[in-house]
N, C-alpha and C positions, 0 to 999 in steps of 0.2 A: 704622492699619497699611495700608501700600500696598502693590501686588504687587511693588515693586519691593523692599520690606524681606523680601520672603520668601526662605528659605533653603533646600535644599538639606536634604530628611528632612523638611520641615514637613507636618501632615498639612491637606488642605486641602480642603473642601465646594464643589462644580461647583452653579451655576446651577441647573441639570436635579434637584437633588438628591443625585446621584452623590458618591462622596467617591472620594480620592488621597491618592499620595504627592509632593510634588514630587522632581525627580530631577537639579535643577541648582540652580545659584544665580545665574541671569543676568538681566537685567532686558531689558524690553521688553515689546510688543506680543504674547510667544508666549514658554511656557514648554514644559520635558518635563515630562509626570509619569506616573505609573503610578495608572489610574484602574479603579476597583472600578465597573464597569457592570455589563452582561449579559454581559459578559468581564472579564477584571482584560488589561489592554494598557497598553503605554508609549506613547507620541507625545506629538506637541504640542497645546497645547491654548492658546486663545486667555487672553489674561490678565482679559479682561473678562466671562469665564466664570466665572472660581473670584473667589465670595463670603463665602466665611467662612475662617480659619486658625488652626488651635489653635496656643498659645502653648507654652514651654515647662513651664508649670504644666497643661498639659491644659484650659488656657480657651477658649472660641473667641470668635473676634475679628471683625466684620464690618470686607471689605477695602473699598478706599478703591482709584479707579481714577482712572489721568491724564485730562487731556482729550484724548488724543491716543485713548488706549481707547475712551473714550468715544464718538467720532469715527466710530472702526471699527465698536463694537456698533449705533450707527444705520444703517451704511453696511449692514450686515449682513441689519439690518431692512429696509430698503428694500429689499434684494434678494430675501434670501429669506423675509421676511416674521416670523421669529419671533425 
């Protein structure tokens, strides 16, 4: 599964641990979602963040990221180091 098959209501596991909602259905580099931190908040959230996506049977699924994400998540590291 790649972030870009992800839908619009998929519940989906951040990097950091964190879980969400997504809250579009658009593909790229940056999705919305509504994310259950230390706050529950909407924004975007980089796609090379969310790692796991339950399915419509309630299974989770590790995501699958372009090389173009990929790209970014090093660019990310080299800057700001994590």
């Amino acid at each position: 599964m790649t972030t870009n098959e992800l839908k619009k209501g998929t519940r989906i596991r951040m990097r950091n641990g964190w879980f969400g909602t997504l809250v579009d259905s658009k593909k790229g580099n940056t999705r919305m979602a509504e994310i259950e931190g230390m706050y529950t908040e909407i924004g975007s959230v980089y796609a090379h963040d969310i790692v796991m996506a339950r399915d419509e049977h309630g299974e989770w699924h590790k995501v699958e990221h372009t090389k173009k994400q990929n790209e970014i998540r090093n660019m990310n590291r080299m800057i700001f180091g994590s």
